[in-house]
N, C-alpha and C positions, 0 to 999 in steps of 0.2 A: 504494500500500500504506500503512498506517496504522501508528505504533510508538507507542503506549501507555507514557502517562508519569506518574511524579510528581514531586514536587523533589526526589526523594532523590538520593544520590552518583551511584548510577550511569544514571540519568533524567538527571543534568546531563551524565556521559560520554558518553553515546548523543546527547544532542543539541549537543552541541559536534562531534563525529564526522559526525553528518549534515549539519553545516553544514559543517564543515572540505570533507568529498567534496562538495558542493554540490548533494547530495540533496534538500535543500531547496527551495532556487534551480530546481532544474532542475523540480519540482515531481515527483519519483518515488518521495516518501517525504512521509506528513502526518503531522507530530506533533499528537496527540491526548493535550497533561497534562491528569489526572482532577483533577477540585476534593476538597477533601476530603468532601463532600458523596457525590459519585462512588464515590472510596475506601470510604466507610463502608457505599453499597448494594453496592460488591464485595464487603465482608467476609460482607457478610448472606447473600449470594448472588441479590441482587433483579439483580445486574449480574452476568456471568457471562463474567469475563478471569480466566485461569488463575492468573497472577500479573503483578505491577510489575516490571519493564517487560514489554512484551509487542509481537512484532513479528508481522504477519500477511502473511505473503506474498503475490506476486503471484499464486503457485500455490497460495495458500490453505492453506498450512502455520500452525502460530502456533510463535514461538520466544522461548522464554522464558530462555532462559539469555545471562546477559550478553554473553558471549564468540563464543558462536553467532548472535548478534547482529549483533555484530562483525563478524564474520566475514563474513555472508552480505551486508553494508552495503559492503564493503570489495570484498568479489566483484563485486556488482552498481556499481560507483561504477569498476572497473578500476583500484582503486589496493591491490588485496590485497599485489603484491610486494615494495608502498614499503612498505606499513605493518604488513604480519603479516612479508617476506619469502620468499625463494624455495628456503628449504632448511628443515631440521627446527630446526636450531642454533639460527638465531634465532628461529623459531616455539616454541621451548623457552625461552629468554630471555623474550621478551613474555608466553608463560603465568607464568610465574616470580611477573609482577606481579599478575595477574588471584588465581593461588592464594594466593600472602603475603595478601592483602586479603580473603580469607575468614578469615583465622585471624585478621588484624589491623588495627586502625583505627590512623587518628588520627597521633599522635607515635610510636606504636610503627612504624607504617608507615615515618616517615622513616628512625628509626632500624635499620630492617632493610636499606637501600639506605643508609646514610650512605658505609660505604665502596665501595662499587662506585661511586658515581658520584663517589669524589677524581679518576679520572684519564678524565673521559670527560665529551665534550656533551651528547650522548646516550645513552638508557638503554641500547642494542645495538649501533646502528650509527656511522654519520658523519650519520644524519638523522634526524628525528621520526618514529615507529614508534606503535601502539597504546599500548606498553607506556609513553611519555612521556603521551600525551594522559590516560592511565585513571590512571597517577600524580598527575599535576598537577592534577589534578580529586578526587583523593582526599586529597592534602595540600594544597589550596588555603587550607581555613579555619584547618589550624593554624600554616600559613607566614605566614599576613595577620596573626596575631596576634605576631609576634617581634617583639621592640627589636632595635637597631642591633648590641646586641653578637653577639645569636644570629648574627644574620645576615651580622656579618664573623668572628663568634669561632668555637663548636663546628658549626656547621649551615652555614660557608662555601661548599661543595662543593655540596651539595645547593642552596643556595641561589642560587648562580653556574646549577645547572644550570635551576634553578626559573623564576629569568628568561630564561634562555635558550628558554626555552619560549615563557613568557608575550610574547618578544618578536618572535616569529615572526609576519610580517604579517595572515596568514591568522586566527593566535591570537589578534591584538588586536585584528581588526574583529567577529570572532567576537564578542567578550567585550563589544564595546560594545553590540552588535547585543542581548545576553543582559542587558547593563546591570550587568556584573563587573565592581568596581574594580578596574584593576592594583595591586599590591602594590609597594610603593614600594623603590627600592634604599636601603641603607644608608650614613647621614646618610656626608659624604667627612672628616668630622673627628671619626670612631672612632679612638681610640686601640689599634690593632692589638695593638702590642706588649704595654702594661699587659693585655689581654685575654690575651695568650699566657703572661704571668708570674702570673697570677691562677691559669690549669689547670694550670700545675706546680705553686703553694703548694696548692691540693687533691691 
C-alpha cells in the first residue's frame, strides 16, 4: 500500500510511525513524498490525491484523515493496544493530542500540555503511545530552538518528557535514518536557582 507525503508536520508523524511499527522495513507500507513540483499539479488537479497525507489501502480504500491513518497503521502493524490502547480512556487521552493540534501550533501547543506532563513520562500511560510520537513531532522545531534556561527553567517538565522520547532506541535510529538532529540536553552549569528567583521577581 502507498501513504502519500509531504514535509509537513504531520507527513513527518506518519513517517516516523511507519518506521517506529516497521512498516517500512517489513516492506507493507511505501512512502511516496510528493516534490513540490507534484504538490502544485495536485493543486491544479492534473494529479488527482484527495489531500496530504493520503493512505490507500490494501482494500483500496484512501484515508485521508491523520488519525485514521493512524489508526489503520497501528491495526495492521498489531501494535494498536501499545499505542492507541485497549479501552476508550486512553483512546480519549491520545485524541486529546490529535484535536488541541487542530486548534493549535507551535509554542501554544507546549503550552496546553505544560502541566499535564509535570508528573508523568509519558503522555497517558507508563509507555510511548501515539499521543507522544504526534507530540514530539509537533513540538520538535520549537523545543530545538530553547536556550538552556527554557529548558531547565519554565519548559523543565515538558522538556524532561521531550527527551525522554527522543531517547527511546527505536526514536533515535529512526531520526538518524530521517537525518533529525537530536536536541541537545541543557548545558549541567544552569544556574537553577537564579532561574527560579528570576519567575518570582516577575
Amino acid at each position: 500500500m502507498e501513504l502519500f507525503l509531504s514535509t509537513d508536520l504531520n507527513s513527518q508523524f506518519l513517517t516516523l510511525l511507519t518506521h517506529y511499527t516497521r512498516l517500512v522495513s517489513t516492506g507493507r507500507v511505501k512512502l511516496v513524498v510528493l516534490s513540490n513540483q507534484a504538490l502544485k499539479l495536485n493543486e491544479e488537479g492534473i494529479i488527482k490525491i484527495p489531500s496530504i497525507p493520503s493512505l490507500v489501502t490494501e482494500d483500496a480504500q484512501i484515508l485521508t484523515n491523520v488519525f485514521s491513518i493512524a489508526q489503520y497503521l497501528t491495526n495492521i502493524s498489531f501494535t494498536e493496544r501499545i499505542l492507541i490502547g485497549a479501552d476508550n480512556q486512553t483512546l480519549g487521552q491520545v485524541l486529546q493530542v490529535f484535536e488541541a493540534q487542530r486548534k493549535i501550533q507551535g509554542e501554544e501547543l507546549v503550552e496546553a500540555f505544560l502541566k499535564h506532563l509535570e508528573s508523568r513520562v509519558f503522555f497517558v500511560t507508563n509507555h510511548v503511545t501515539l499521543a507522544d510520537l504526534f507530540l514530539y513531532i509537533h513540538t520538535y522545531d520549537v523545543v530545538s530552538t530553547w536556550n538552556d534556561e527554557q529548558k531547565a527553567g519554565k519548559y523543565v517538565h515538558f522538556f524532561r518528557w521531550f527527551k525522554q522520547v527522543q531517547a527511546l532506541p527505536q526514536i533515535a535510529e529512526i531520526n538518524r535514518t530521517l537525518g533529525r538532529v537530536d536536541v541537545k540536553p541543557a548545558s549541567p552549569f544552569v544556574d537553577i536557582q537564579s532561574i527560579g528567583k528570576q519567575k518570582k521577581q516577575k
